[in-house]
Structures are given as C-alpha cells and as structure tokens.
C-alpha positions in Angstrom: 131.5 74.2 114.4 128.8 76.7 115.9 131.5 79.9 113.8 131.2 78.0 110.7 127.7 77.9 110.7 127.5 81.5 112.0 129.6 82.4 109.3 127.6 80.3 106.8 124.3 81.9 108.1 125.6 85.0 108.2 126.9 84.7 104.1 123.2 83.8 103.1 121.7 86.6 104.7 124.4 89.3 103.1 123.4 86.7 99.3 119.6 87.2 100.1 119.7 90.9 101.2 122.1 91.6 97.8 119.7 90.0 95.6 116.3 91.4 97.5 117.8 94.7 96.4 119.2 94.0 92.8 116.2 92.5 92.3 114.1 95.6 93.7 116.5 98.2 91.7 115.8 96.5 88.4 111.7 95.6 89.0 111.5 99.6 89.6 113.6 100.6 86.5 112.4 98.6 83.8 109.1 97.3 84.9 106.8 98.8 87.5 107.2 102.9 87.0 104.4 104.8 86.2 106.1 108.0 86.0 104.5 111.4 86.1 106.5 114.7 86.2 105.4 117.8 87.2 107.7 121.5 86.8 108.6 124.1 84.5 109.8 125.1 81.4 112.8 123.1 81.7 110.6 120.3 81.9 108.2 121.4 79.5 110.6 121.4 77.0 110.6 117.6 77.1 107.0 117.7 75.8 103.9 116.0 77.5 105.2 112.3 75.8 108.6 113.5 76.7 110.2 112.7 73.7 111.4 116.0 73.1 115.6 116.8 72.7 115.6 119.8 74.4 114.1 118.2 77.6 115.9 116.4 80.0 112.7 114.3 80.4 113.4 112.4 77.2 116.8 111.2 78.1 115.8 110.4 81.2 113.5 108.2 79.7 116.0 106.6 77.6 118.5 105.7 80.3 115.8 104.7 83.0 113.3 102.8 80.9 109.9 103.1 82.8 106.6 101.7 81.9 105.1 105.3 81.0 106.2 108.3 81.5 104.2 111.7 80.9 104.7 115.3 81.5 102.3 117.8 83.0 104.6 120.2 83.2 104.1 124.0 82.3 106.8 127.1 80.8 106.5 129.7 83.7 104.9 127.3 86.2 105.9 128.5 89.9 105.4 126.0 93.3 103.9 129.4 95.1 100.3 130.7 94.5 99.1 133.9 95.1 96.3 135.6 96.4 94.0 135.2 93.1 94.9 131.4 92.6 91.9 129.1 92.2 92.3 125.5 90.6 92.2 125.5 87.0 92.5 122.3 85.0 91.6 124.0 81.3 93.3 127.4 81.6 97.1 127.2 79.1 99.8 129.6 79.0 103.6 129.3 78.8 104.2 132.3 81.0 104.5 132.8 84.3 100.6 133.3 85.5 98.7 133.4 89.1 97.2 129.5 88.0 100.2 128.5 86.5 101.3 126.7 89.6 102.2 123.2 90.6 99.2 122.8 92.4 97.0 122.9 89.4 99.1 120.5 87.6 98.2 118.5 90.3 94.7 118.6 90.2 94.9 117.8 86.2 97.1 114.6 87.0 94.1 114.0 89.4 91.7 114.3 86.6 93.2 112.2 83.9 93.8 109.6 86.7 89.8 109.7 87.7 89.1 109.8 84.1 91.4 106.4 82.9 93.6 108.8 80.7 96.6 108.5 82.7 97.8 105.4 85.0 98.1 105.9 88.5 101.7 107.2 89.0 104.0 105.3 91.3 106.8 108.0 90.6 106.3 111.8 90.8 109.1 114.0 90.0 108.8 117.6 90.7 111.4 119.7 89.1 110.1 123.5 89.5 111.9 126.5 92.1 113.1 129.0 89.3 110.6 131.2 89.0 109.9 131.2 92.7 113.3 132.7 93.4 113.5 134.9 89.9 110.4 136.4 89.7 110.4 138.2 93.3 107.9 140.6 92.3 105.1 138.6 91.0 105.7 136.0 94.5 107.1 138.0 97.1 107.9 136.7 100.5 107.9 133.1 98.7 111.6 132.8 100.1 110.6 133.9 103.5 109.5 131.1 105.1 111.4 128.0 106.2 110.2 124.3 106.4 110.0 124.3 110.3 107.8 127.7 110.0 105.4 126.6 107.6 101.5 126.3 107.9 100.8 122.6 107.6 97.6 122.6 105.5 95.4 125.4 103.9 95.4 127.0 101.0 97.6 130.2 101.9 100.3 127.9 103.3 101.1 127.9 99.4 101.8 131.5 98.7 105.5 130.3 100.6 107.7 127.8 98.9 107.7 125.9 102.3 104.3 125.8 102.4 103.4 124.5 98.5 106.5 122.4 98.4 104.8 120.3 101.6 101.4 121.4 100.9 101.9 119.7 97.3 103.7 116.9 98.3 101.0 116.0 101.5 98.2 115.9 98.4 100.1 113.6 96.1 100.9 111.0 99.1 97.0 111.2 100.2 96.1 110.8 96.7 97.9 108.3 95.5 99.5 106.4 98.9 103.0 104.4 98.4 103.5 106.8 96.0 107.5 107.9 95.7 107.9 111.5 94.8 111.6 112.8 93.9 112.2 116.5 94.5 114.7 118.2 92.1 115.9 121.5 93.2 116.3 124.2 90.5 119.6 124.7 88.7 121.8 127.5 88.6 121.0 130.4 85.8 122.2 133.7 84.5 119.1 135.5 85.4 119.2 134.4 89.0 122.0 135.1 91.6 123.5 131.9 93.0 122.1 132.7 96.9 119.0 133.0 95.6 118.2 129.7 93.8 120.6 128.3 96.8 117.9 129.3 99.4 115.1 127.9 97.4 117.3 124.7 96.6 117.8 124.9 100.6 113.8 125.0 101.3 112.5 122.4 99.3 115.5 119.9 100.3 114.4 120.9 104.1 110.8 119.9 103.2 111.4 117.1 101.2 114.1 115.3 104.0 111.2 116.4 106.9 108.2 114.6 104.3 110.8 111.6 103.9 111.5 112.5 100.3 114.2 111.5 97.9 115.6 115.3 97.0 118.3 115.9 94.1 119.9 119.3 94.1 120.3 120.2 90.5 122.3 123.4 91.9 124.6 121.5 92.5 124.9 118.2 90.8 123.3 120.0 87.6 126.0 120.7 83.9 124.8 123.9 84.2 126.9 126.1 86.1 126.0 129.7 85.9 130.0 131.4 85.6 130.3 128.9 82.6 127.3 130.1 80.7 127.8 133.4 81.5 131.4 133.1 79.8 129.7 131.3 76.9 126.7 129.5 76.2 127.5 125.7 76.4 124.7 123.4 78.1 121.9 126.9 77.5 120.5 128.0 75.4 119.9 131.5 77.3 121.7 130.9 80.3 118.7 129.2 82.1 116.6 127.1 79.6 118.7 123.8 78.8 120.7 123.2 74.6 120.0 119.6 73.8 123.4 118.0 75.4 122.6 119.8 78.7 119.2 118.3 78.8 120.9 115.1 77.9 123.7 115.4 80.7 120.6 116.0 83.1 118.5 113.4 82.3 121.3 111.1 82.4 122.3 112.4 86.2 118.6 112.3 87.5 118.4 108.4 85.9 121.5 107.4 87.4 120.7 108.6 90.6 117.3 107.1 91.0 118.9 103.8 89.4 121.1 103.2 91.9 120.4 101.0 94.7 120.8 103.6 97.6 118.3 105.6 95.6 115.7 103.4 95.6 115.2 104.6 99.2 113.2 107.7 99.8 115.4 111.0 102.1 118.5 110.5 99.8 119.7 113.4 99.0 123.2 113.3 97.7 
C-alpha cells in the first residue's frame, strides 16, 4: 500500500514538473519576450525591425514568435573599445570605428528604454566577436586576455574581449535585473583563420558560463563553414556576411535552441 502511493506520488510530481516546464517553454516563446539584440553586421543585416532576408534576425523571428523584437545592432561594431572610446548614442557608421562598440549600443537601448521608445527587454542576444578577432590591428591584445584574468569593472577592462564581454554583460543584468542575455559566438569566415575566431568563440563562452549565461557557439553549430565557402559561395555572400538561406538556417538554429526546454535555463551551452 505505502509503494503504490509512493509510486502514485511520485507520477504527479514527474506530471506537475512536465507541465511547469511546457508551460514555461511556451509562456516565453509566444508571449512574454521582449527581445532586444545587440552585434554586428551579420545582425545588422536583419534591420532594426528585423524583417530583413538577409538577417538571421528575421527568421528567427518567424520561428520563435516573441512579443517584440528590435535590433540595435551596428555593421563593423566590435565588443572591445579602445583607448579613444567615449559613449556615443547619436554618432552612425557601418564600419568598423573606435565608438562602434557594443557598449554604446548599450547605452542607446538604455535610452530608448528611459525614454518609453523601446520596452524593457527580457531577452538580450549579443551576437558580435568577428571583428575582435579580424581586425587585429585596429584592437590589438583584444585576444590576450582570458575570462579568469580579466579586470572586473572599469572602463579599460573593455579594450580585452574578456573584459567587455563581462563588463557588458554586468551592465545589462544591473540594468535591467531577471534579464536573460544569450551569447552567440561568431561564426567561421574566409577572412579570419579558424584558431582565431575559435579563441574568441573560446573567451566569451568562458565569460558567459562564469556570468551564468546561455552561450551558443555559432563556430560550430553555425551553416557556415569556412572550407565550404572558400570552395564556393553557398550560405555567403563574401565568405563572412550571411546569403538569405544562411541567415535563414541560422535563425532557425538560434530559435530552436532557445525553444527547447533545456534552453530555457541560463549556462547551456551546447
């Protein structure tokens, strides 16, 4: 008598933890995101409404359904600063630039919240990495650093990809607390070596997995595969800016991934 009520007990528990996290999987889908994405020209190419083919933003859209979705994203936008940096909310440019940084799409997200023009995001995803590691020049040292070296606060933390990634990612949660932010490591391109977008992929997953962040490494989970393109253009354009079906295979990956029940759990890096 006392096994079969175990066993009943123990049936309702497994019914009421299954449906707790149906239930939670489909209330963050379809009803409750306010989705804000931050990164680069990748990104960008989705447009601010992201409605744009090109973009995997737009797909993404399609497949994961949220209440809004915008894009702040920005062509040439790096996670490191440099030395002449200094938040900028009006300045534009589609190349890479010393404000052209994640941080200050950061600070206009902050703005249009203050301001009423944009809803107070419950999902951030960040999708930015491939300048860092292609433009060595114009950030050097940004590969230097690793997660368990960087400064934890101050500005000059953020001239490191360590240090923006957590510097970045510290404002957003103080900002905006509860707050899940998704990290998306860059993908592989013609114009970057494969160790080099590795070791930034490998940074911000260590910074994201020490900040308790979901982290999706687009290196390797990504269509785009950098000996394919270089044989022949397929899910490129230029071997590093998406055609429309590779920003369609993307967005469906990143939807499907932060659809899925284990996902709606942040440190999940697959």
């Amino acid at each position: 008598m006392k096994i079969s009520k175990i066993r009943i007990y123990l049936v309702a528990m497994l019914l009421i933890t299954v449906s707790c996290r149906c239930g939670a999987e489909e209330l963050w889908r379809r009803d409750s995101a306010e989705v804000v994405v931050l990164g680069d020209s990748n990104t960008w190419l989705g447009g601010d409404s992201c409605n744009r083919d090109r973009g995997w933003t737009r797909w993404f859209c399609e497949a994961f359904r949220p209440a809004s979705c915008r894009s702040y994203a920005r062509s040439g936008a790096t996670w490191t600063t440099t030395p002449k940096t200094v938040r900028d909310v009006d300045g534009y440019t589609e190349k890479l630039g010393d404000n052209n940084v994640i941080f200050n799409q950061i600070c206009r997200l902050a703005d249009d919240v203050s301001a009423g023009r944009q809803a107070r995001p419950t999902l951030v995803i960040i999708s930015a990495g491939t300048n860092d590691a292609w433009f060595k020049a114009a950030r050097p040292g940004a590969l230097d650093a690793t997660a368990a070296e960087m400064l934890s606060d101050g500005f000059p933390a953020m001239m490191t990809l360590a240090g923006a990634v957590s510097r970045c990612c510290g404002i957003l949660q103080e900002s905006y607390p509860g707050v899940r932010i998704v990290l998306l490591t860059p993908m592989q391109s013609t114009a970057v070596s494969v160790s080099d977008i590795s070791r930034a992929g490998d940074i911000i997953e260590d910074c994201g997995r020490r900040m308790g962040l979901t982290v999706i490494r687009q290196d390797r989970d990504s269509c785009v595969k950098r000996t394919r393109e270089q044989r022949r253009r397929c899910m490129t354009t230029d071997g590093t800016h998406t055609s429309v079906e590779g920003a369609r295979l993307n967005g469906m990956m990143i939807a499907r991934r932060l659809s899925a029940p284990d996902n709606l759990h942040p440190a999940d890096s697959k």
